[in-house]
C-alpha positions as CSV (number, residue, x, y, z in Angstrom):
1,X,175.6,361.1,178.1
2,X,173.2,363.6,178.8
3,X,170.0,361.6,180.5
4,X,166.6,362.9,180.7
5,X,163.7,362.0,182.1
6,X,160.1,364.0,182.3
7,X,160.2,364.7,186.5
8,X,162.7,366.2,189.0
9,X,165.1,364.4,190.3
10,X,166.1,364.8,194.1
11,X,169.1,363.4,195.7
12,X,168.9,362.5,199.2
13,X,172.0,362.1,200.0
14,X,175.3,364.2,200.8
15,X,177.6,362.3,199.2
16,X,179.9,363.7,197.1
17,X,180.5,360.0,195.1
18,X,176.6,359.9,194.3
19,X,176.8,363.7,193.4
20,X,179.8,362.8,191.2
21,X,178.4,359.8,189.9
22,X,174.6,361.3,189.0
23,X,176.4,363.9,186.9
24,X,178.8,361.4,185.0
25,X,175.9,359.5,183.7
26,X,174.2,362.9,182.6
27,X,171.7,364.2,185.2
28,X,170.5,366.7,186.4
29,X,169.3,367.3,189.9
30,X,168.6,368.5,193.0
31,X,170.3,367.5,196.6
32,X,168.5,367.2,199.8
33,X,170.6,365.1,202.4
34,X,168.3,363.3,204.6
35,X,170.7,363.8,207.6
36,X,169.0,360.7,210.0
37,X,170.5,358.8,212.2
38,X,172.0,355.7,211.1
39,X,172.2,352.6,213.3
40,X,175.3,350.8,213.2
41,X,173.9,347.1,213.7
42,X,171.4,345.0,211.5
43,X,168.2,344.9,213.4
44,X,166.8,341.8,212.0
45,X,170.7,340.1,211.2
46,X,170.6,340.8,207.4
47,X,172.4,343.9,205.4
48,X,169.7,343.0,202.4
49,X,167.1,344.7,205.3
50,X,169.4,347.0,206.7
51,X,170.0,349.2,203.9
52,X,166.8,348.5,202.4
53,X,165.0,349.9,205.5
54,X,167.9,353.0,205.8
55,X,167.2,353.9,202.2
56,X,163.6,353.8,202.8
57,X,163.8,356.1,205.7
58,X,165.8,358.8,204.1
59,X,164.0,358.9,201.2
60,X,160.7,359.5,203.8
61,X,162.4,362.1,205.5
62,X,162.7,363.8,201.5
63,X,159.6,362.9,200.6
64,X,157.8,366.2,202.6
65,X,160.2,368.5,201.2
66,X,159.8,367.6,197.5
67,X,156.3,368.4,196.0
68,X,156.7,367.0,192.9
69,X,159.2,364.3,191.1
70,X,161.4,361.5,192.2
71,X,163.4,361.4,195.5
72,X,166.6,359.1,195.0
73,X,167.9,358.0,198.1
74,X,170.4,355.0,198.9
75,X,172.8,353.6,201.7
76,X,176.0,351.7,201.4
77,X,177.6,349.9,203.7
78,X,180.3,346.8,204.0
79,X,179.5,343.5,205.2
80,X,182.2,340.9,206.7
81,X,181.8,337.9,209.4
82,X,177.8,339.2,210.0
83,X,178.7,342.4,211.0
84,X,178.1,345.6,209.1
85,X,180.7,347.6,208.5
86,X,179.8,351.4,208.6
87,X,181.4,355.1,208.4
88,X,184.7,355.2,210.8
89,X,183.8,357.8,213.7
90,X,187.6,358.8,213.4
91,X,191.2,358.4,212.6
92,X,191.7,355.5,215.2
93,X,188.2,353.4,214.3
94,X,189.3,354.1,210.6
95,X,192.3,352.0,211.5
96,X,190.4,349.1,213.1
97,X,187.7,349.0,210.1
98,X,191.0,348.8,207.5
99,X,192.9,346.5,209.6
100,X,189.6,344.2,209.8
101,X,189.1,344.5,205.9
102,X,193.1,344.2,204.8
103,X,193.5,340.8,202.8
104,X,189.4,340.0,202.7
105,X,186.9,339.5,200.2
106,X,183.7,341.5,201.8
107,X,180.7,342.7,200.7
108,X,179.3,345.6,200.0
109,X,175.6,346.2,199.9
110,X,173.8,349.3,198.6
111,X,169.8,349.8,199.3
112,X,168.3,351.8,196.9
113,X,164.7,353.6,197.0
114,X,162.8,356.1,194.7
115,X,160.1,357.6,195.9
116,X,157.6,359.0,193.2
117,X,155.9,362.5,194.3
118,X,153.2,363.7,195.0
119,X,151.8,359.8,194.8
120,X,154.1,358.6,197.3
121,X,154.7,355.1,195.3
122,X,157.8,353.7,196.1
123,X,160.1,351.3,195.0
124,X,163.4,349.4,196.4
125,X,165.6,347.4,196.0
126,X,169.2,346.4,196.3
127,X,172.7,345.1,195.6
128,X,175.6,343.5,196.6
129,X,178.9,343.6,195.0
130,X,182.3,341.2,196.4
131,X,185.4,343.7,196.8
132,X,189.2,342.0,197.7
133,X,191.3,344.4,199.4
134,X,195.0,343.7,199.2
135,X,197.0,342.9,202.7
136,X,197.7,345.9,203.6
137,X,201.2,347.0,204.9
138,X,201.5,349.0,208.4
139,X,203.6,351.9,206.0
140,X,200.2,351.5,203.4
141,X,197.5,351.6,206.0
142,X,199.5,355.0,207.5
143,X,200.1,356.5,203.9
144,X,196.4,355.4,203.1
145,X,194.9,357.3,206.6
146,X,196.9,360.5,205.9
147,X,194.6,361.0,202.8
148,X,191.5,361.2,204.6
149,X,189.7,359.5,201.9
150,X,188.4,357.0,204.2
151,X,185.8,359.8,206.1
152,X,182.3,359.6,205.8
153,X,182.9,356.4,204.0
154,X,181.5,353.1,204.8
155,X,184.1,350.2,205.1
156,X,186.8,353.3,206.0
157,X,187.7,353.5,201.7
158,X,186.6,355.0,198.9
159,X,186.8,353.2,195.6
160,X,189.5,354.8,192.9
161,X,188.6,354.8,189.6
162,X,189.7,353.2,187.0
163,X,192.4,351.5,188.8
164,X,192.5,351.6,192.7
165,X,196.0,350.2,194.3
166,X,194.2,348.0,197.0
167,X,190.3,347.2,196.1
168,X,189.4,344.9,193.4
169,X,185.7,344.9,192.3
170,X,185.4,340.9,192.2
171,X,181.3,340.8,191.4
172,X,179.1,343.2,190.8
173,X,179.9,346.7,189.8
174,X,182.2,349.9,191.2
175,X,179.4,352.4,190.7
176,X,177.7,350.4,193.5
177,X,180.9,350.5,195.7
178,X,180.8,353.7,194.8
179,X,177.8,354.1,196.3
180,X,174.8,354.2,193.8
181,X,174.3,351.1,191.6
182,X,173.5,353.1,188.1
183,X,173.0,350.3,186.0
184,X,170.2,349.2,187.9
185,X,169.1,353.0,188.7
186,X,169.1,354.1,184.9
187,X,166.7,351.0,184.1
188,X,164.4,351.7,187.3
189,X,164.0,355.5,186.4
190,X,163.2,354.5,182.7
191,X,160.3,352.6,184.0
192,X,159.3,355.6,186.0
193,X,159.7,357.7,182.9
194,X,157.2,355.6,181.1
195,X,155.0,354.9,183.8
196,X,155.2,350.9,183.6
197,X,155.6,350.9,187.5
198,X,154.6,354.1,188.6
């Protein structure tokens, strides 16, 4: 694909999906997890806030470090009964999250912020997209745990591409399951590029 815009791009983030993703649509950057804590409940009850405020602050915690360009930073996380669904501390809370999630439809929100340097304008915003996970077996659940694909990942999964055995995107899109919505990224950077919001 090859994109380009006219600034640096910085990726906040430590994620090897948004890495993998980033370079798949053609970009070229530099990463610079923000490493801050992450709360595991919605302050004010609402995931739209929670990873709106999340991205927000690790794209701050960037912003010092990068003299010049656009910091991208997001955060993803599941959604089910109220509750936000987050990263699995281990094998065992892995198991639970899963367990919760097996024969659902959840939701999975994803704030995004870009913060322009050295101006320090910034915008956010974010997106939701409906996944259905299959009821999952006791032998699936074990098989699924052994692969370890589930750490560092909210919701205890992470989506396979093209087809994954036990998530089905039902709204919204995979690269925002993934992680970093890029249809919606690709259109806020060309704004950026030509200066319509910047």
């Amino acid at each position: 694909m090859g994109q380009h815009v006219p600034f640096r791009l910085t990726l906040a983030s430590g994620s090897l999906g948004r890495r993998e993703l980033m370079k798949l649509h053609g970009y070229t950057f530099d990463v610079l997890p923000s490493n801050i804590p992450e709360p595991t409940e919605a302050r004010l009850g609402d995931c739209r806030h929670y990873v709106a405020e999340l991205a927000w602050l690790k794209a701050e915690a960037v912003a010092p470090k990068v003299p010049d360009g656009v910091i991208i930073a997001a955060d993803t996380v599941g959604w089910l009964n109220g509750k936000v669904i987050g990263k699995p501390d281990d094998e065992a809370d892995a198991r639970r999250i899963l367990t919760a999630l097996s024969g659902t439809v959840h939701e999975l929100w994803t704030g995004v912020c870009l913060w322009v340097r050295p101006g320090d304008w910034q915008f956010t915003w974010q997106e939701v997209s409906r996944v259905r996970m299959k009821s999952l077996t006791e032998a699936e659940l074990d098989s699924y745990l052994r692969t370890r694909k589930w750490e560092g990942c909210s919701g205890a999964y992470a989506i396979q591409v093209p087809d994954d055995p036990y998530l089905t995107v039902e709204t919204g899109s995979v690269s925002n399951v993934i992680g970093l919505p890029m249809e919606s990224l690709e259109k806020a950077l060309g704004w950026v590029a030509k200066g319509t919001i910047a």
